[in-house]
Structures are given as C-alpha cells and as structure tokens.
C-alpha positions in Angstrom: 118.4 -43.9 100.5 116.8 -40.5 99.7 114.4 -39.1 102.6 111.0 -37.4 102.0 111.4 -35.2 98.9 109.3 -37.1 96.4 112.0 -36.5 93.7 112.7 -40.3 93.2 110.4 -41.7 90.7 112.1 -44.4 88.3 111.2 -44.8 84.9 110.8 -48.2 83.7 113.0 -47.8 80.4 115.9 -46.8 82.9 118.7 -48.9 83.3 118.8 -50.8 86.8 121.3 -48.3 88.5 118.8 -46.8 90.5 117.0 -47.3 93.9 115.8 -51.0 93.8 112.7 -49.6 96.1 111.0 -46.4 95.3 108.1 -45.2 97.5 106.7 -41.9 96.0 103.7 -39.7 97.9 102.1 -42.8 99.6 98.7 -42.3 101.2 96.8 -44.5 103.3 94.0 -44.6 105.1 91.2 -46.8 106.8 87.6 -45.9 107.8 88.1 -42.4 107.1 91.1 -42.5 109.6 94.3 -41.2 107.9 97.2 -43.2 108.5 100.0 -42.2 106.6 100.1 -39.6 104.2 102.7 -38.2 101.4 105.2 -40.5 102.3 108.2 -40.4 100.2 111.5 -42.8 100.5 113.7 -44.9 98.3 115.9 -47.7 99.4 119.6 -48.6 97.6 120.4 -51.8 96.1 122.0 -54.0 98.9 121.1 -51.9 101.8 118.9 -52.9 104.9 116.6 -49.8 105.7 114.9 -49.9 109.4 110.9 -48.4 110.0 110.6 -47.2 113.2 108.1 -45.2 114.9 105.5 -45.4 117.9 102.4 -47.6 117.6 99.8 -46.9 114.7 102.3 -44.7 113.1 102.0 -46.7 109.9 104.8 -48.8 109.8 102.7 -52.0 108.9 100.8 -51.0 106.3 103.5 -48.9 104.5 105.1 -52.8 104.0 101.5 -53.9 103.4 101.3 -51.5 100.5 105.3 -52.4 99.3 104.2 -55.9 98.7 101.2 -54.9 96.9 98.8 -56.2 99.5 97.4 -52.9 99.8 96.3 -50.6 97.3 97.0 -47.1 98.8 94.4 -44.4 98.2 97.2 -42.2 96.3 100.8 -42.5 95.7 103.2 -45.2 93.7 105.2 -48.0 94.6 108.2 -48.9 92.1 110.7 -51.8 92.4 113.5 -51.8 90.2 112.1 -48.8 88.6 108.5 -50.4 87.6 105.3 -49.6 89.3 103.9 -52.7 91.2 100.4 -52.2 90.6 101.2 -53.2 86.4 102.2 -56.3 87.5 100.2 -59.6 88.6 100.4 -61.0 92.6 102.3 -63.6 91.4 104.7 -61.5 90.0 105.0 -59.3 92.8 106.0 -62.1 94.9 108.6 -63.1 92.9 110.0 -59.6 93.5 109.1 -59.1 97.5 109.0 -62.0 100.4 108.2 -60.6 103.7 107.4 -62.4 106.7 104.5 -61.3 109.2 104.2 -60.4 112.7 102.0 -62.9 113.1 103.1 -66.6 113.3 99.5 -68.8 113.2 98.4 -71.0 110.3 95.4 -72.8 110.4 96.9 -76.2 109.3 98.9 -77.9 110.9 101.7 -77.9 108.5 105.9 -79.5 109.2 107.9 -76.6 109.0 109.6 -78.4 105.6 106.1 -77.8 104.2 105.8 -74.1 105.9 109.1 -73.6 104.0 108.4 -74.9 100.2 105.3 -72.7 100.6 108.3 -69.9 99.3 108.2 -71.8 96.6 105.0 -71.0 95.1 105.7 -67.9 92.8 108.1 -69.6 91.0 105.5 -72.7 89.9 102.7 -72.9 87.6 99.3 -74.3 88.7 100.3 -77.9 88.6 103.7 -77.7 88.7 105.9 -80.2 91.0 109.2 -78.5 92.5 112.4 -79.5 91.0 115.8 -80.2 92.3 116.4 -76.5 92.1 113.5 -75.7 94.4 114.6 -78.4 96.9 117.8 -77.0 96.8 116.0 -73.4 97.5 114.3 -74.6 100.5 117.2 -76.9 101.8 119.7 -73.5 101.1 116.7 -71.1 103.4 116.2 -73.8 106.5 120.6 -73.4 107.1 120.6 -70.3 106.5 117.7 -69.5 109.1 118.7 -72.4 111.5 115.5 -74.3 111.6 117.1 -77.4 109.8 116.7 -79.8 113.0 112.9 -78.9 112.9 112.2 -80.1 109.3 110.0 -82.5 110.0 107.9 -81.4 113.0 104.9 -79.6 113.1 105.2 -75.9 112.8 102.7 -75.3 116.0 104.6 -77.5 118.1 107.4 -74.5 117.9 108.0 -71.5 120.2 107.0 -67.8 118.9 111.0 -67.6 118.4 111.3 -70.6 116.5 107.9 -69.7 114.4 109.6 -66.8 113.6 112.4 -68.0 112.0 110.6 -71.0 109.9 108.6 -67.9 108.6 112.2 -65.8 107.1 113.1 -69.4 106.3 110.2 -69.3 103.8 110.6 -65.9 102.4 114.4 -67.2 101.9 113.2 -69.7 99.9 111.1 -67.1 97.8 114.4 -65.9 96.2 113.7 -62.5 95.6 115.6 -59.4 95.5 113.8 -57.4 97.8 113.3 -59.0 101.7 110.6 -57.3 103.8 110.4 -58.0 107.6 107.2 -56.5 109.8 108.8 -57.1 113.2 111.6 -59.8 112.7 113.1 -60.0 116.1 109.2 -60.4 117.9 109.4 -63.2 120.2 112.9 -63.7 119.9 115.3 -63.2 122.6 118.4 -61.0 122.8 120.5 -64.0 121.1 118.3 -64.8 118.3 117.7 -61.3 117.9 121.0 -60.1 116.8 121.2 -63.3 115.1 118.5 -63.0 112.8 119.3 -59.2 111.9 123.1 -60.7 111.8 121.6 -62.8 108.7 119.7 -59.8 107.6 123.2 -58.1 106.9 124.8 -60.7 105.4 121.7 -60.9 102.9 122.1 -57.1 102.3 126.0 -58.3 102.0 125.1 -60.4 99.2 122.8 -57.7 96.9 119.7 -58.3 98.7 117.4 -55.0 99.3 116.1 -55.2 103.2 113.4 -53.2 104.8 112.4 -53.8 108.0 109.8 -52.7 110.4 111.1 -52.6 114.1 110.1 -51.0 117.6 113.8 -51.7 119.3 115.2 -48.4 118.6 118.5 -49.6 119.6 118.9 -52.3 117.5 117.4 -50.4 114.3 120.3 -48.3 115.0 123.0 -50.8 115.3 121.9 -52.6 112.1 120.2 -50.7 109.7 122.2 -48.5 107.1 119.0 -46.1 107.3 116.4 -45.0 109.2 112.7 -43.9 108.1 110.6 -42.8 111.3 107.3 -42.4 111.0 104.8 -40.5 113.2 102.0 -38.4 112.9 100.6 -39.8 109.7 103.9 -39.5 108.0 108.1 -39.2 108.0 109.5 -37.6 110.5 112.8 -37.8 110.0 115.3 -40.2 107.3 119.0 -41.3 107.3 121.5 -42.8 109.2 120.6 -43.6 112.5 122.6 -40.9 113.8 120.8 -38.2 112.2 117.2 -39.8 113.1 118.0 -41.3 116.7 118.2 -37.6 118.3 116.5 -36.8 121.1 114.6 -33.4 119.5 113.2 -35.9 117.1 112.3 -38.8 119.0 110.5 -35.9 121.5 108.7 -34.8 118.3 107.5 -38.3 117.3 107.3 -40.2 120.6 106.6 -37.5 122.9 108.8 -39.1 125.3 111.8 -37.3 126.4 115.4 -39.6 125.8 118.8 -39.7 126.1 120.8 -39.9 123.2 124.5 -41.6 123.3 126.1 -44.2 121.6 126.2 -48.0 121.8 129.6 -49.6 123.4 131.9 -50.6 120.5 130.0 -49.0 118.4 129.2 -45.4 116.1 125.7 -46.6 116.5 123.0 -44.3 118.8 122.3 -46.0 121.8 118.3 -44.6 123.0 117.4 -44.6 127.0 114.0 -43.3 127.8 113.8 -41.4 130.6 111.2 -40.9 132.8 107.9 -39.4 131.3 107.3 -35.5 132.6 103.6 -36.0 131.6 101.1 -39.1 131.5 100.5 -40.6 128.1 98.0 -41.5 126.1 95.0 -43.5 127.4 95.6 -47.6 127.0 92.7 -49.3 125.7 92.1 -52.8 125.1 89.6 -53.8 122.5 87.2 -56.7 122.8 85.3 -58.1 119.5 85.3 -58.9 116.0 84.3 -57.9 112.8 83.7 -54.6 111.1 82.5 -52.9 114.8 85.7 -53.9 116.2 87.8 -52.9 114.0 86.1 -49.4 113.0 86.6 -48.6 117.4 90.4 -49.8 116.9 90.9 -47.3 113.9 88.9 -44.2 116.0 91.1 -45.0 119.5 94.3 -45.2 117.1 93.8 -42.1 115.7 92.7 -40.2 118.7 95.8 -41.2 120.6 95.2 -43.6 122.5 97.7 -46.9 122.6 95.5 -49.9 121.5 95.5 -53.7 122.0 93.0 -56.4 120.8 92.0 -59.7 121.9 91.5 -62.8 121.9 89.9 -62.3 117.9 90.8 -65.0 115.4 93.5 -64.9 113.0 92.3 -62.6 109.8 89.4 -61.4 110.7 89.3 -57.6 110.0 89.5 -56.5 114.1 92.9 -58.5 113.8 94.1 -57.4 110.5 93.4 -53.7 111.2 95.2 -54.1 114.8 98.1 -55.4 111.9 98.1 -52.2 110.0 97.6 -50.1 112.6 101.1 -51.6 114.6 99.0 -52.7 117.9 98.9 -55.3 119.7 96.5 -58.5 118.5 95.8 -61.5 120.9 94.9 -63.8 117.5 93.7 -67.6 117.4 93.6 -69.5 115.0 90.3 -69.5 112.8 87.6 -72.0 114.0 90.0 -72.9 117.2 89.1 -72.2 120.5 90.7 -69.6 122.6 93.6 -71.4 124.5 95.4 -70.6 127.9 98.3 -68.9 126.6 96.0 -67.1 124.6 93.4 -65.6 126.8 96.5 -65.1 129.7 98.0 -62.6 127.4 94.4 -61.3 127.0 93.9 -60.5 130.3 97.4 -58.9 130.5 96.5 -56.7 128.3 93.0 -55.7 129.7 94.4 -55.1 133.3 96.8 -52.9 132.4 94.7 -50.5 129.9 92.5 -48.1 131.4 89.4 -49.2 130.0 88.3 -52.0 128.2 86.1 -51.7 125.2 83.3 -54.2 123.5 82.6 -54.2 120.3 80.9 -56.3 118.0 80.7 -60.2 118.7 83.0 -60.9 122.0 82.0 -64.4 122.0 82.0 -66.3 125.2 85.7 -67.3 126.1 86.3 -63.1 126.3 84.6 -63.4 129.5 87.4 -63.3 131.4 89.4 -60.6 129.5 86.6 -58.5 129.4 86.2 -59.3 133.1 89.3 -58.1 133.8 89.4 -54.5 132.7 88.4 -51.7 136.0 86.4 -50.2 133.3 84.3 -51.1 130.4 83.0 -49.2 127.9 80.8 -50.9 124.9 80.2 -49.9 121.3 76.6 -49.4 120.6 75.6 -50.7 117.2 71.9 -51.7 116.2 71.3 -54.4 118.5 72.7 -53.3 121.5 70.3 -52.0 124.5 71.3 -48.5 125.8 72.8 -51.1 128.7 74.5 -54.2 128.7 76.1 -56.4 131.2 76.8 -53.3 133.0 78.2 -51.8 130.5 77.9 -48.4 129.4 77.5 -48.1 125.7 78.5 -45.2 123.5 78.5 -44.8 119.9 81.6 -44.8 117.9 81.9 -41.5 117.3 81.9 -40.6 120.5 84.3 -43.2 121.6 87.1 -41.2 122.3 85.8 -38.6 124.2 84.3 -41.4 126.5 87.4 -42.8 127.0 89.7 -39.6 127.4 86.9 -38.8 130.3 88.2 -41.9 132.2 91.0 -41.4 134.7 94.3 -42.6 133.6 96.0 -45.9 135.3 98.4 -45.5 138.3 100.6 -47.1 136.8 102.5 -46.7 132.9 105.2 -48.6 131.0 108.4 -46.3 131.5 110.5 -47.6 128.2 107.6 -48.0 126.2 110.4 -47.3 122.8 112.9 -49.9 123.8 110.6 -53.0 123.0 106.9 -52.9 121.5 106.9 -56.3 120.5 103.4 -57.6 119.1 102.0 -60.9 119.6 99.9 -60.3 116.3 
C-alpha cells in the first residue's frame, strides 16, 4: 500500500500488476462541512487494508465513495487501474461488495433470499440464477457460517448473526475487491476474530480487503496496513506498527495511550489511559430529515461526539449519521419504534450532555428526548422562539449553544478500544 503521496494513479492501458485499489486526492464534503480532504492511498492485490480513526473522521464515506455510491466533490477512484465513475452501477458491483453497518431491511426476507440478493450484478433484468449462482450462494452461507439459518427469517436473527448473513451476501457477489464498514459490530470477541479470520483467508486467496474498524487492537492484529484518518484527512499509513504509536494516536484521538505489543504477537497492542483533559461535548440528535441531519453535520464538525435516534432506516438524518461514523438508533421504514430500539435511544440521550431536536421527532421520541438533562432545539420556520421547554437556536449557532453547556460528570474512559455503531 502506498500512503498519502498522490503519486499512484493507474492508467487503464496498463497491465494489471499494479494496486488493485487506487484512491487519488479524494474530497468530500456535506452541507458545506468538509469531511475528508486530499486523501490519497492505494491498496495491493491480496492485501486486507484497516480504516481507522475517531468518529466522523470520514472512514464511512471514503468506502461510500470506493463503491461508487458517492460522487466526491474532487478526486478519483481507480480499481484495477480504471476510474469507477466510467463505468455503470452495475458494473461497479461486480467489481466491489461491501456490507453495511447497518443490518435492517424492510422485508422480511429468509436469509437464503438476503444471500442470492449477491447475486444480482451478475443477472440481466429477467434473468433466473443458474446452477452456478446456487453454487455461489451455497459456497458464501459455509464460508460465513450462517448455513443452519437458510431458511429463517433474517429479522428473527441477532445483530451478530445479521452481520454475518450480510458478508455472506457480498461473498456471494464474487468480486475482487471486499469492502467491510464495521464488520465485527455486534459481534462478540469469538465471532469477531472469526470473521476477520475469514477476512484473511479471502485476502489469502487474491481477494483485495478494506475495512473500516474502531477496535484499534484488532485492526492491528489483522490488517497488513493501516490508513488513519483524522482531521479531514490521513494522518498516518502503513503497517500497524508505524500508525499504532502513541505521538500519532495523541495527534488524531487526542487521547493519550500506551503503546506495546499484543501477546504472541508483532502486532501493537493500544491501552488508553486516562484522559488529562475532558473531551468533546456528547450530543444526541433527535429528528428527521434535512434539519436533522444539517445539525448532525455542524455538531460533527465542531467536535462534538454525535449520536442519532430513533430515525428510520435511510432517511437522510440516518444516512448522514452513516457517513459521518456516529452512532444511528434506525427502524425500519414505516415500522414503529420498538423496545430495543428506543432503550438504546435513551442510552444514548442520558449519557450526552445535551439533547438536541430537530426537524420532525415524531411521537415515540418522547421518551429519548425526555431523557436528556438538557435540550436544545433547532429553530427552523415553524418553530415558536419556545417549545416544550425547549430553548431553540438556529443552526448556525448550534455549537456555540452547546459548547456553553457544562460538560457531564461522567465520560467513556476507552472510547478507542470499541466504537461500535448500531447504524
């Protein structure tokens, strides 16, 4: 992998000895709100490359923009030496698979069915599969253990066992190059180191992996390279030995660490220690639509660590929570919120120090708006200068409103170690 030089363009009339991933002077942003700028990478043939960097650092929608699901403001994506945007979606995906954070669909589909949905690149419009695309998705559900769950619904699962059906599918997708936003979310410790186990022996087999992930330590103990991200762009790129030191991770996480290595190991094993100064404010995001999501991009790039909930799956409050790597509390569209749902919610608002509106809340937010010390809403058009006690503000002055609140008691102490997302 070459780092941030931008000297790694491919030309398409090459042969196919070079980088089979070529990301050249990337720039991205949303709302006006940078996120990632000049960003410049490349990623061997056969190699599994890690993302890692604090929240909103960009790690999201650098993938987003890799599968082509993104059109950045500047800057090219190549794979196997030819620019992305030349080609059709359809041919895109039969380049790049990724799975999502999230793990909702709307239908309620048997995880066989979730599965052949890999399929789909490789058919025409009214094309049945064939043996060989049974064979595919037969060949993906093994290889990702979720064979005994064939036939049952994929929302009966656990967030784990979503996960998995979802890298069964991209399996089943065939392609050269396997993105993952997030892959050991939900998982525990065993299926963790399982699934990134069948990452490497992918990567083993000529596949090109890259892989966004908040567990430091096991970026480092599986991933041939490292690309961190912070600050609107790369930090620092290699082997995890070289990224993984404490100057850096001060310099992107503003967290102070001790760097050593894992047991058994050459790999860098990362222990926060205990913050000298208080972080960021924590802010939890109430709404939907455009409102909601323009307040999630200004807290993100003013600092602040951001979560949003309960919004349905794809609306643009959830999707820019997505790109921006926080936290989303998501339903599925036209569902009601449910238990677990508006549980983690209210989590989430407890522990930020202020809780803000914006947009439509709808009426099973109560209690997660409820439960926030302080709340702070968006004022748009129709909102009196005071609702349901309430202070409003206007966007733009949505940070400072918030930076003026006291801080909580309390903070995560290893907020590095595990960010998961429930997205």
């Amino acid at each position: 992998m070459s780092g941030p030089t931008g000297s790694n363009s491919a030309d398409p009339e090459q042969d196919h000895s070079g980088p089979m991933l070529d990301v050249s002077d990337l720039a991205m942003s949303f709302d006006d709100q940078s996120v990632v700028s000049g960003v410049d990478f490349s990623v061997d043939r056969g190699s599994l490359v890690g993302l890692v960097g604090p929240n909103g650092a960009g790690k999201t929608t650098v993938l987003r923009a890799v599968k082509g699901t993104l059109d950045p403001d500047r800057g090219t994506v190549r794979i196997d030496g030819e620019p992305i945007r030349s080609k059709s979606a359809k041919a895109v995906s039969r380049l790049v698979a990724s799975t999502p954070q999230g793990t909702s669909l709307s239908f309620d589909f048997s995880v066989r069915q979730t599965v052949e949905m890999g399929r789909t690149p490789h058919l025409g419009r009214f094309d049945r599969m064939d043996d060989g695309d049974r064979r595919a998705v037969e060949t993906a559900m093994e290889r990702a253990s979720v064979t005994q769950f064939a036939d049952r619904p994929f929302t009966s699962l656990s967030g784990g066992e979503r996960q998995r059906v979802l890298l069964a599918r991209a399996l089943a997708q065939e392609t050269p190059v396997l993105l993952l936003d997030e892959p050991t979310a939900n998982l525990d410790i065993n299926h963790a180191v399982r699934t990134l186990e069948l990452v490497q022996t992918l990567v083993e087999d000529g596949k090109t992996a890259i892989a966004a992930i908040h567990d430091l330590n096991l970026a480092a103990r599986y991933c041939d390279e490292l690309v961190l991200l912070a600050g609107g762009g790369i930090r620092a790129a290699g082997r995890p030995a070289n990224v993984l030191t404490s100057d850096t991770l001060r310099d992107a996480f503003g967290a102070e660490t001790l760097v050593t290595t894992q047991p058994g190991t050459n790999a860098p094993l990362v222990t926060p220690l205990a913050n000298r100064e208080s972080v960021d404010r924590r802010v939890h995001v109430v709404g939907t639509g455009k409102p909601a999501a323009s307040a999630v991009s200004k807290l993100v790039g003013a600092g602040c660590r951001v979560s949003v909930g309960v919004t349905p799956a794809g609306d643009i409050a959830a999707e820019r929570a997505t790109d921006l790597d926080c936290e989303a509390v998501t339903v599925p569209a036209f569902a009601g919120i449910d238990d677990a749902a508006r549980e983690r919610a209210v989590e989430l608002a407890q522990a930020a120090d202020a809780v803000v509106t914006a947009g439509e809340t709808g009426d099973g937010n109560s209690a997660v708006i409820e439960a926030g010390d302080t709340c702070l809403a968006v004022e748009t058009d129709e909102s009196p200068p005071m609702r349901n006690g309430r202070d409003t503000v206007p966007l733009a002055s949505l940070p400072e409103a918030v930076a003026s609140l006291p801080p909580a008691a309390e903070r995560d102490a290893t907020p590095l170690l595990n960010q998961s997302t429930t997205d």
